[in-house]
N, CA and C atoms as a LAMMPS dump frame, in Angstrom:
ITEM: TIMESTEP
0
ITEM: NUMBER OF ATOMS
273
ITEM: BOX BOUNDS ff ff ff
-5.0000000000000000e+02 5.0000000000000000e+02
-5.0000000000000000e+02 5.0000000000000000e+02
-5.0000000000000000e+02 5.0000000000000000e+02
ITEM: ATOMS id mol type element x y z
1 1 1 N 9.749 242.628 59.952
2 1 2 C 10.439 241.77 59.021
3 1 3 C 11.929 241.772 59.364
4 2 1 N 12.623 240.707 59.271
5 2 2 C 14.291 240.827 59.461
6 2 3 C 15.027 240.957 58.133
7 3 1 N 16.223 241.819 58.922
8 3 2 C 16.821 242.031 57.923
9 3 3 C 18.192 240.87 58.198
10 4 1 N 18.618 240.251 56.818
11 4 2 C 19.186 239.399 56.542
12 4 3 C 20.565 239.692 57.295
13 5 1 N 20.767 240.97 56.984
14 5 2 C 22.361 241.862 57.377
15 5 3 C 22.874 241.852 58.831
16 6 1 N 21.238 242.138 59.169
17 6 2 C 21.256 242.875 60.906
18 6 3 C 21.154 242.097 61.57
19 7 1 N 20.125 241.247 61.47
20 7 2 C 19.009 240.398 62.157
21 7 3 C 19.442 238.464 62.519
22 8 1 N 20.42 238.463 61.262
23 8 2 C 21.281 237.252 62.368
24 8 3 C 22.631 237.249 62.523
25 9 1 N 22.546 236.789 63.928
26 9 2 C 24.57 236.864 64.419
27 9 3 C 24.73 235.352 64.23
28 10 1 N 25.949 235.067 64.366
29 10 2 C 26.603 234.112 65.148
30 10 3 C 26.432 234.275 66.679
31 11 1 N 26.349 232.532 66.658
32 11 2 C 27.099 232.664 68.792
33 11 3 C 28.387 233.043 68.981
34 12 1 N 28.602 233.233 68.383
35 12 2 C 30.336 234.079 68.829
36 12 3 C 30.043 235.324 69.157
37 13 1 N 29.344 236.272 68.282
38 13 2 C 28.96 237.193 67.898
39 13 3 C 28.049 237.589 69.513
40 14 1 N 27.288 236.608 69.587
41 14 2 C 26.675 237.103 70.392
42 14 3 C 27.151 236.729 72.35
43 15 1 N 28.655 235.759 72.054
44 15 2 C 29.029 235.839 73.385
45 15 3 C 29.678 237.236 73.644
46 16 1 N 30.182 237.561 72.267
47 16 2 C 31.384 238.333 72.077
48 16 3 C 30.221 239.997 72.776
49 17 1 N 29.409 240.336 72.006
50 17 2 C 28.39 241.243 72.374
51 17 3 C 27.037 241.349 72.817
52 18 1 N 27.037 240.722 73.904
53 18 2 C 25.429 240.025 74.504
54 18 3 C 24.566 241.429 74.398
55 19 1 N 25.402 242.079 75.393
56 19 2 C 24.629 243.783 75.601
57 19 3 C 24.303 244.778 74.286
58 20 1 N 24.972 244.352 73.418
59 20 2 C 24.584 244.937 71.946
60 20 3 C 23.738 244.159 71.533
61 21 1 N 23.455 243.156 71.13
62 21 2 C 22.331 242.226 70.673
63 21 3 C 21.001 242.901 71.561
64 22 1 N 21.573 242.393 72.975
65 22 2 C 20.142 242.993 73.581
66 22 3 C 19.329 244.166 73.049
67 23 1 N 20.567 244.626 73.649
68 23 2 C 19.992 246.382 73.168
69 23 3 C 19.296 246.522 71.616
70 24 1 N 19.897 246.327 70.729
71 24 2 C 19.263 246.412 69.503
72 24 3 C 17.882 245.488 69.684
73 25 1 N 17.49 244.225 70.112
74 25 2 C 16.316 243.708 70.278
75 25 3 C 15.096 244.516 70.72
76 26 1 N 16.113 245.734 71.656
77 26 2 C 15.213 246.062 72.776
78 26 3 C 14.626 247.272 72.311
79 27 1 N 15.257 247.96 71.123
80 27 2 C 15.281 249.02 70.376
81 27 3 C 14.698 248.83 69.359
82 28 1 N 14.707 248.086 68.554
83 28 2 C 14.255 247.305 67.535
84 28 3 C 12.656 246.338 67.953
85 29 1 N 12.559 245.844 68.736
86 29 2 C 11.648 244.976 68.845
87 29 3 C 11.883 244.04 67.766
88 30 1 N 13.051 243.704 67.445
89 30 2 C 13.117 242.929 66.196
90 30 3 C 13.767 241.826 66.754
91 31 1 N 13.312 240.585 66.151
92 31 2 C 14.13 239.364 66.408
93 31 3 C 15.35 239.017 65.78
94 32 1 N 16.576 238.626 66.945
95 32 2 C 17.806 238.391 65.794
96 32 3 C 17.673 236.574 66.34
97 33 1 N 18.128 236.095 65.33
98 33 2 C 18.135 234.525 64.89
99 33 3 C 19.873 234.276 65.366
100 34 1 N 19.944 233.642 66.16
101 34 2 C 21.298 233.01 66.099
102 34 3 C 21.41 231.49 65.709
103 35 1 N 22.87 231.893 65.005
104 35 2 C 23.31 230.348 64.272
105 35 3 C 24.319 229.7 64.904
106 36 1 N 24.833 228.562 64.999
107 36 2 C 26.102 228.059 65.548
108 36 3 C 26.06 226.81 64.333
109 37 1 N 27.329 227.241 63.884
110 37 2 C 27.912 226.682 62.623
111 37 3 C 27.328 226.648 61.501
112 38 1 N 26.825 227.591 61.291
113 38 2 C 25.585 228.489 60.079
114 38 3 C 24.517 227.436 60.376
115 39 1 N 23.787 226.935 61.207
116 39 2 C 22.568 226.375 61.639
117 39 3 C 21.738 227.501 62.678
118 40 1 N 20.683 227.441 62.403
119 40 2 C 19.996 228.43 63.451
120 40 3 C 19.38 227.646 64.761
121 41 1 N 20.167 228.627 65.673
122 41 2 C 19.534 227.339 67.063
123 41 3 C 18.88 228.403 67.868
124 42 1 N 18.972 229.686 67.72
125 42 2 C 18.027 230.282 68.487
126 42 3 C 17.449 231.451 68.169
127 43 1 N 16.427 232.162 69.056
128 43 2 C 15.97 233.381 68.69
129 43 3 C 16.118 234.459 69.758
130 44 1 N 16.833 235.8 70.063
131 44 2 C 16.354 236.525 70.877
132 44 3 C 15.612 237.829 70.598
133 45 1 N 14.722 237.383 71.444
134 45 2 C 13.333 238.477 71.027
135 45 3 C 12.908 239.102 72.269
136 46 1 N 12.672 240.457 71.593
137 46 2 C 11.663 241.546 73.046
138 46 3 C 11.017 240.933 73.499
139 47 1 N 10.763 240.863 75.001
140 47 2 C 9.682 240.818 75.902
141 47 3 C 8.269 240.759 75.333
142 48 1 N 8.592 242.005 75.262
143 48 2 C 6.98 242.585 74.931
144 48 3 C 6.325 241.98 73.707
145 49 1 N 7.11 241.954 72.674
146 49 2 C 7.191 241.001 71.297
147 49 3 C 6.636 239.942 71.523
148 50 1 N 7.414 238.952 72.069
149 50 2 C 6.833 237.492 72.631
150 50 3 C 5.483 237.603 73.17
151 51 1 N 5.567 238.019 74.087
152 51 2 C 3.629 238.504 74.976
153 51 3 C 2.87 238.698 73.576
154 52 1 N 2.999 239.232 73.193
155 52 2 C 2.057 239.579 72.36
156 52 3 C 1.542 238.55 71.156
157 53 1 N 3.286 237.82 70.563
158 53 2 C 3.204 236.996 69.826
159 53 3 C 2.146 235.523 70.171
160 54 1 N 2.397 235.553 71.737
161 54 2 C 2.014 234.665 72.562
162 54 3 C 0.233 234.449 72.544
163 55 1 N -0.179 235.495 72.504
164 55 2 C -1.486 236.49 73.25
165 55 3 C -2.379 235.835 71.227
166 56 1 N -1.376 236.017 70.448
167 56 2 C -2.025 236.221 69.36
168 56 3 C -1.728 234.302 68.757
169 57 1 N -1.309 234.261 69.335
170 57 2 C -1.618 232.848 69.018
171 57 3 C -2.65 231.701 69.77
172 58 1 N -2.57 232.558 70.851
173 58 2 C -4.169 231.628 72.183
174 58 3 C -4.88 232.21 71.256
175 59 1 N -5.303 233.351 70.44
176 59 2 C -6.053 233.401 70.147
177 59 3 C -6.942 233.209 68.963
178 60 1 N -6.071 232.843 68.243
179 60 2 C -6.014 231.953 66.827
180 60 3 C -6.387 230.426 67.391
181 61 1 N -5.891 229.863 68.478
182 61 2 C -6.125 228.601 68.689
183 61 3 C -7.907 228.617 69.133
184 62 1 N -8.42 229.736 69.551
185 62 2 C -9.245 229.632 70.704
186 62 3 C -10.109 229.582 68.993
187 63 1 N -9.703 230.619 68.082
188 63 2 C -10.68 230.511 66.864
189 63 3 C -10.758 229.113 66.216
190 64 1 N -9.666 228.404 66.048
191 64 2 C -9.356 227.311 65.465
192 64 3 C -10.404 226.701 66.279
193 65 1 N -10.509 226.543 67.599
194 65 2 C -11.208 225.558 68.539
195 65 3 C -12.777 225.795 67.866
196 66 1 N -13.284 226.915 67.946
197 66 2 C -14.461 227.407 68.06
198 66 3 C -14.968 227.491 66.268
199 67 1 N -14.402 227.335 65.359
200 67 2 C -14.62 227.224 63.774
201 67 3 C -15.093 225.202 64.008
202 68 1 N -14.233 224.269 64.366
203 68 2 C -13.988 223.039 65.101
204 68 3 C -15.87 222.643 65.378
205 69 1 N -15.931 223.344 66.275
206 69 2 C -16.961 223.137 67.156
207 69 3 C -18.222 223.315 66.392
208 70 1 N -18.048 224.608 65.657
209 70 2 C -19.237 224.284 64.778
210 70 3 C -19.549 223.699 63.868
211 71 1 N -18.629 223.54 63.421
212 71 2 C -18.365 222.291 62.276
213 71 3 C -18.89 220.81 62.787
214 72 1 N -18.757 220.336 64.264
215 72 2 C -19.031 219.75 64.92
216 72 3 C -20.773 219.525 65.214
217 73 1 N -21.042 220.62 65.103
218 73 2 C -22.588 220.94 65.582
219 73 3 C -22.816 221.492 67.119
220 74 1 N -21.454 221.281 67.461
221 74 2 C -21.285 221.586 69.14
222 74 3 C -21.291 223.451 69.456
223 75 1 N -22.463 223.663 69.182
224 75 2 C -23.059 224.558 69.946
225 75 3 C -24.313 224.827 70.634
226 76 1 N -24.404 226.147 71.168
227 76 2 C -25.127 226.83 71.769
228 76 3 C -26.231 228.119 71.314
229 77 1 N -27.204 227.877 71.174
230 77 2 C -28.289 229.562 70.427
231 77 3 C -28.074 230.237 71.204
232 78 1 N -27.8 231.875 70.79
233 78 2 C -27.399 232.702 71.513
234 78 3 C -28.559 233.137 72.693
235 79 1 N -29.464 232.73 72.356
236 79 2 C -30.415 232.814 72.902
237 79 3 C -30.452 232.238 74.39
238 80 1 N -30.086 230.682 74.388
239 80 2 C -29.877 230.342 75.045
240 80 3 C -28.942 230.838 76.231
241 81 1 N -27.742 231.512 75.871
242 81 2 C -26.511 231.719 76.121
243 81 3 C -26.821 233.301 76.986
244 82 1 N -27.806 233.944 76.399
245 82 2 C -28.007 235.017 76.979
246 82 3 C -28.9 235.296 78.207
247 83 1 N -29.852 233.441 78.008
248 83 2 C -30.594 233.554 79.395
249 83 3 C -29.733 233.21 80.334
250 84 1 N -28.685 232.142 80.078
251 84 2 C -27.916 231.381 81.107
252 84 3 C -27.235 232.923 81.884
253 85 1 N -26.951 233.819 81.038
254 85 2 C -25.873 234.69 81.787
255 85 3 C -26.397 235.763 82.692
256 86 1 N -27.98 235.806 81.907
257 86 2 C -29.027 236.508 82.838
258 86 3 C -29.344 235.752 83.907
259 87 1 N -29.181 234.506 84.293
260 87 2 C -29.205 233.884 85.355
261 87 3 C -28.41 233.868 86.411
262 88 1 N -27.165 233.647 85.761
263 88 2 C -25.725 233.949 86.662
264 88 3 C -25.526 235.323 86.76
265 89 1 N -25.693 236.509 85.95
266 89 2 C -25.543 237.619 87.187
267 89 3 C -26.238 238.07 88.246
268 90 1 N -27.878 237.307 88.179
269 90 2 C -28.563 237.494 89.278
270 90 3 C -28.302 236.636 90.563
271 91 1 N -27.156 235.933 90.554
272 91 2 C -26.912 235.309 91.735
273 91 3 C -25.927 236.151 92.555
C-alpha cells in the first residue's frame, strides 16, 4: 500500500534525487507516483514488482479468457483432453 507522505515526489524531487527514489523503490518494493504540477504522470517501480505484477495479470486474463469460453460452450471433456495428450507424448 502507499504511503501518501513517502510514496509520491515531485519531478523536481526526483531530478533533484534520482538515486534516493531508486533506492527506496528498491528497498521498499514500493511504488512512488510522480507528479509534475500536482498531476501524476508517472510511476517508478521495482523490477521484480512489475514481473510479477505483469505475471499476475496474463494470468487473470488467461482466466477471464477461459470463464469466456465456457460461457461460450467452447470447450473440451477432459476426457477427451487426456487422450489427446496420451497421444502426443507417445510420439
Amino acid at each position: 500500500m502507499m504511503d501518501l507522505a513517502k510514496d509520491i515526489k515531485p519531478i523536481s524531487e526526483l531530478k533533484r534525487d534520482t538515486s534516493g527514489i531508486v533506492g527506496y523503490v528498491s528497498k521498499t518494493k514500493k511504488p512512488v507516483l510522480i507528479t509534475q504540477n500536482g498531476v501524476s504522470v508517472a510511476m517508478v517501480v521495482n523490477v521484480e514488482e512489475y514481473q510479477n505484477e505483469k505475471r499476475k495479470l496474463h494470468l487473470l486474463q488467461a482466466l477471464a479468457k477461459g470463464e469466456k469460453d465456457v460461457r461460450e460452450g467452447k470447450i473440451i471433456p477432459l476426457k477427451t483432453v487426456l487422450e489427446d495428450l496420451q497421444k502426443w507424448l507417445k510420439k
